[in-house]
N, C-alpha and C positions, 0 to 999 in steps of 0.2 A: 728256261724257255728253249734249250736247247732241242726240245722232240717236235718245234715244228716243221711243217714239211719244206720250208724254203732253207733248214742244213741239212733234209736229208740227201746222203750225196747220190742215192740212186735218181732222183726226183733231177738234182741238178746237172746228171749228165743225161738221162734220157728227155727229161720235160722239152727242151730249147729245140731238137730237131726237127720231133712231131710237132712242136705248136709252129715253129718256123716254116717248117714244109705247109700246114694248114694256113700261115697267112700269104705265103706264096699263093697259093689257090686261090686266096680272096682279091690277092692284087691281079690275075689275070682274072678273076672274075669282074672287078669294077673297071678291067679294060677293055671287056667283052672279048678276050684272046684265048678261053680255055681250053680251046683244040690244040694249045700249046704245050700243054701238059703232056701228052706221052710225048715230044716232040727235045722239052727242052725240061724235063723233070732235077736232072740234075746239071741246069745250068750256072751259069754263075752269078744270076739272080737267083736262084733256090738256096745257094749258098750263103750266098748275103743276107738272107733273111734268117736264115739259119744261125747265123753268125752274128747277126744284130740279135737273136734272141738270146743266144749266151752272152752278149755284153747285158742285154738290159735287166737279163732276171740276177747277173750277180750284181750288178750296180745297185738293184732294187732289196738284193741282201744287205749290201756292206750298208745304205739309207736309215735299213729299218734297225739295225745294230746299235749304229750310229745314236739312232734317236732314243731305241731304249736307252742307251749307255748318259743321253745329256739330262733324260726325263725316264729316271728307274722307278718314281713314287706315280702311280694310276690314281688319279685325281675328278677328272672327268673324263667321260664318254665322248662327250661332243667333242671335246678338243681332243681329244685324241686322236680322232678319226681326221678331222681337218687338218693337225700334222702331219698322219701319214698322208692321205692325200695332197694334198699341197708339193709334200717332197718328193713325193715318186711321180708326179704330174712332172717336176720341174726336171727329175732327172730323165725320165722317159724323154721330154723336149730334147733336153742336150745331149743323151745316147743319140737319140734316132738321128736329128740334127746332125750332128758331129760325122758318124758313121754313114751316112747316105753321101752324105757329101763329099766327103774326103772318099769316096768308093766311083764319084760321077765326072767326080771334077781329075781326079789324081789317076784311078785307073781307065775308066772309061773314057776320060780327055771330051767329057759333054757337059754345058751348063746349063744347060733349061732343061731343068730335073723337077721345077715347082709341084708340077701336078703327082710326080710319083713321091714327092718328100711329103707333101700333105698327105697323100693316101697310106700311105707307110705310119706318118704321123696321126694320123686319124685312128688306123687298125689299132696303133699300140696303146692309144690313150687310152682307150675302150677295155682293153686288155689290162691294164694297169689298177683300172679304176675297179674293175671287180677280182684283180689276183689282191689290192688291197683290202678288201671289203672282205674276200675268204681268209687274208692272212691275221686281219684285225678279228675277224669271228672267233678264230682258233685262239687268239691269242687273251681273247678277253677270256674265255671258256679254262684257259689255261689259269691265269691269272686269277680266277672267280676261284677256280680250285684249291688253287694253293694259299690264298687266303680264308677257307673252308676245313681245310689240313691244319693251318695254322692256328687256328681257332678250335677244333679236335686238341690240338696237341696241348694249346693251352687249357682247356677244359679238362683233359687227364693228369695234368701236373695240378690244377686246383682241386680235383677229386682224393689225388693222391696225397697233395697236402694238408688237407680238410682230415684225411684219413689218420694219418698220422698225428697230426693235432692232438686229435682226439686219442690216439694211443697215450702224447705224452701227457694230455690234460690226466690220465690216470695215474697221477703220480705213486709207483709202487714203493718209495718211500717215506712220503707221506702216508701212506696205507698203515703199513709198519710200524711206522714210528707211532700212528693213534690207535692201533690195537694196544702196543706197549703201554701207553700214556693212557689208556681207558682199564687195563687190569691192574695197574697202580691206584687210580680213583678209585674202582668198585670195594676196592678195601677198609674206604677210609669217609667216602663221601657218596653216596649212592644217588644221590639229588645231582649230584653235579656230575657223575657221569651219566645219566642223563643229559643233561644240558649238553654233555661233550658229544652224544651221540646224537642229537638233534643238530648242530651244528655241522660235524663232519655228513650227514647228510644230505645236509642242507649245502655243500659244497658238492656234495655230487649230484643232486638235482640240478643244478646251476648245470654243469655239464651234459645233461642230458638235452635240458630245454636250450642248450645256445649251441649244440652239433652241428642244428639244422640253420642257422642264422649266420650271414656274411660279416653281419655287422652291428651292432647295439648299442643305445645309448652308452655314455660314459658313466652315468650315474648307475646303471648296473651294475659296469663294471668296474667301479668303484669300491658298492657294496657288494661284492664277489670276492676282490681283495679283501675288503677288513674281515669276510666271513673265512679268508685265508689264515690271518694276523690270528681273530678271535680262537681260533685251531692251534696254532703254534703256540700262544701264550700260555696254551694249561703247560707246556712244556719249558716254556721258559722263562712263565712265571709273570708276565705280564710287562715282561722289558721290549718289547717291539710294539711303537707306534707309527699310525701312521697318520700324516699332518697335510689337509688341503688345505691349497692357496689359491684363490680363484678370482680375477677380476671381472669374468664375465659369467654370472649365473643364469645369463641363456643359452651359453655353450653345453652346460651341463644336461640339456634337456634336447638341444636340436643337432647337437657334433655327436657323431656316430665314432666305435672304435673296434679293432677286433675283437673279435671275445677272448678269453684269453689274455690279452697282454699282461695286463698289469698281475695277474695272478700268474704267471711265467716268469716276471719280473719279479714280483715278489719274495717268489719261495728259492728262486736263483740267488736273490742278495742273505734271503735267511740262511741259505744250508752255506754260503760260501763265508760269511761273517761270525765275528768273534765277539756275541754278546753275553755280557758278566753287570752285575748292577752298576755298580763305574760307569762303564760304556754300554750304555743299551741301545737297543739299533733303532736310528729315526728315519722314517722314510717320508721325505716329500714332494709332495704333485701340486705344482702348479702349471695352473690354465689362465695364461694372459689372453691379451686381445689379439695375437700371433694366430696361427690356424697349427698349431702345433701344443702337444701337452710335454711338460717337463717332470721327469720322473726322476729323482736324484736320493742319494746316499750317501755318507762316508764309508770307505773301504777299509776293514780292520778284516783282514783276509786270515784266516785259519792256516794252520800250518798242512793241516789234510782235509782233504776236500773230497766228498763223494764222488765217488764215477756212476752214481746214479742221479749226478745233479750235470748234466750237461748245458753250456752253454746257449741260452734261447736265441743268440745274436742271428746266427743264419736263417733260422727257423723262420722268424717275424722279419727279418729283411725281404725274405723270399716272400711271405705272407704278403706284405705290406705294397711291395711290386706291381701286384696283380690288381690291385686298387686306385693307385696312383705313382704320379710321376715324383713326387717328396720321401725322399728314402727317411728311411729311420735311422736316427744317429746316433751313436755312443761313443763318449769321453772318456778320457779318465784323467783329472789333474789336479793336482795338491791331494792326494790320498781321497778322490769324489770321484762316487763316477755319476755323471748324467748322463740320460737317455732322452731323447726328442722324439714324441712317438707325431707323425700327421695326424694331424683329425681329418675323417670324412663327411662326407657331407650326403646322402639319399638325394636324387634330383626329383621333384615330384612334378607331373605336368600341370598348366594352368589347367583352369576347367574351363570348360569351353560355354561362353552362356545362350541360353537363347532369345530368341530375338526379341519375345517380351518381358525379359530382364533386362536387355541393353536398353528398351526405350524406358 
C-alpha cells in the first residue's frame, strides 16, 4: 500500500502550503477581512496555517499506518471507514487544538482565540473527513486489486498443477512396462491379452474423463486404484492386494477426493516395494468416521528404485492446499508408512422454496 498518495513525498511537501494558504483565504473569508490578503499574504497567520497543515496531514499519515499496522486483515467496509474516521476526526481535534493554542497563548500572548479555534477547527474537520473518504477510496481499490492478483496467481499455480497432474498421471513407465507385459501374453494367451489391453485402457479413459474434475467421489477413485493393481498383477502375478476398511459406507458416496491420489499412491508403493510370493504387497484404506482416509503399507523398499517413479508427497501436499486447510500426512514407523489423505466435501446450496410449498 505503499503507492498511495499520502507517502508520496512530492504530494507531502507541496500538498500543506497550497491547501494552508487556501484555508487562510477561507478564514479571512468567514472574517469578512479579505482585502487583507495582498496586505498580509505572507503573514504569520498564513504561516500558521501553513504549518498546521504539515503537522495535520503527517499526523493523519502516521494514524492511518498505525491503523493498518493493528487491523492488516479487510474484514468490513463499514468498520473500516468508521476507524478511519473516528481517528483522524480525533487527531485533526488534538493537532488543530494543540497548535492554535500554544501559537495564541505562547506566541501571540492572547486568550480569547475561541472563535478562530472553532473556525480553524471547523475548516479542518471538513477537510479531514473527505482527505479520508479519498484515502479510504484508493485504499479499498488498492486492496480489491491485490486480492484480484492474488486469486490470478492462485488460479495459475492450480492450472499449472492440473497441467502437470496430468503429465504425471501418464505414467511413461507404466506405458512400458505394459507394452513389455502385453508382447509376453500375445504369445501364449491371446484372450488375455485382450483382457490386458482392455484394462490398461481403461486406465487411461479414467485419465481423460477426471482432467476436467476438481474432485470425485471416493468410490471412483477407489475403483481407478484396483483398475491400477488389476494392471500390475499380470506382472507380478497377482501378489498386490488391495483391502477396504470402512466404517462409514455413506462416506463412500458423499466425501469427494482428488483424482488421482490413491492411484499416485499406489503405483509409488508398487515400483518402490520388494514383492516375491513370501511377502506380497497389501495395501490398505480405511475410512472411519474421521473426515480423513488412511492409506497404509508395509515398507520392504528395494535396493533400486526408479528415477521415473518420483515421489507423490509434494505434488498432492500442494494439491491438497488449494482445497482445504487439513494437510496431507505421511508417516513412517515400524517399517509402515501411513498416508492421511482429508476428504472433501462439495457445499451445495439449499433450494430455495416457493411460497406455495412453504404453506
Amino acid at each position: 500500500m505503499q503507492g498511495i498518495f499520502i507517502h508520496n513525498p512530492y504530494f507531502r511537501v507541496l500538498f500543506p502550503p497550497v491547501y494552508g494558504l487556501l484555508v487562510y483565504v477561507l478564514v479571512l473569508l468567514v472574517f469578512d477581512s479579505i482585502r487583507q490578503v495582498e496586505q498580509n499574504f505572507f503573514s504569520e497567520e498564513a504561516l500558521l496555517c501553513v504549518g498546521l497543515t504539515y503537522a495535520l496531514t503527517e499526523s493523519l499519515r502516521l494514524v492511518l499506518i498505525g491503523i493498518n499496522k493493528l487491523f492488516p486483515v479487510f474484514r468490513s467496509v463499514q468498520r473500516r471507514i468508521l476507524i478511519y474516521l473516528t481517528a483522524n476526526i480525533l487527531c485533526s481535534l488534538l493537532v488543530v487544538t494543540t497548535v492554535v493554542s500554544a501559537y495564541f497563548i505562547w506566541w501571540v500572548g492572547y486568550s480569547a482565540f475561541q472563535i478562530e479555534l472553532l473556525t480553524l477547527n471547523s475548516i479542518f474537520l471538513v477537510s479531514v473527513v473527505l482527505y479520508t473518504l479519498v484515502y479510504f477510496g484508493i485504499y479499498y481499490l488498492n486492496h480489491f486489486n491485490q486480492r484480484r492478483l492474488e486469486q490470478e496467481h492462485n488460479l495459475r499455480e492450480k492450472m499449472e498443477f492440473q497441467v502437470n497432474a496430468l503429465k504425471n498421471e501418464v505414467n511413461p513407465q507404466l506405458l512400458y512396462a505394459s507394452l513389455e507385459t502385453l508382447i509376453k501374453i500375445l504369445h501364449h494367451d491371446p484372450d488375455e491379452a485382450e483382457a490386458f489391453i482392455h484394462d490398461l485402457s481403461k486406465i487411461y479413459r479414467n485419465v481423460l474423463q477426471n482432467k476436467k474434475q476438481d474432485m470425485i467421489p471416493i468410490s471412483r477413485e477407489l475403483s481407478a486404484a484396483q483398475d491400477i493393481i488389476r494392471l500390475y498383477n499380470y506382472m507380478h502375478h497377482d501378489l498386490i492386494q488391495l483391502h477396504l476398511q470402512t466404517d462409514n459406507e455413506e462416506a463412500l458416496a458423499h466425501k469427494m477426493i482428488l483424482p488421482g491420489t490413491l492411484q499416485k499412491l499406489t503405483e509409488h508403493a508398487i515400483n518402490r516395494s520388494l514383492i516375491t510370493e513370501c511377502k506380497p504387497l497389501q495395501l490398505h484404506v480405511r475410512l472411519g468416521q474421521a473426515e480423513h482416509l488412511t492409506y497404509r503399507y508395509a515398507l520392504r523398499e528395494r535396493l533400486l528404485v526408479s528415477g521415473l517413479n518420483p515421489s507423490p508427497w509434494p505434488e498432492l501436499t500442494r494439491a491438497y492446499s488449494f482445497f482445504t486447510d487439513r494437510p496431507l500426512e505421511c508417516s513412517q514407523e515400524d517399517n509402515y508408512v501411513s498416508v492421511r489423505i482429508p476428504l472433501l466435501t462439495v457445499a451445495t446450496p439449499e433450494p430455495v422454496l416457493s411460497e406455495e410449498v412453504k404453506e
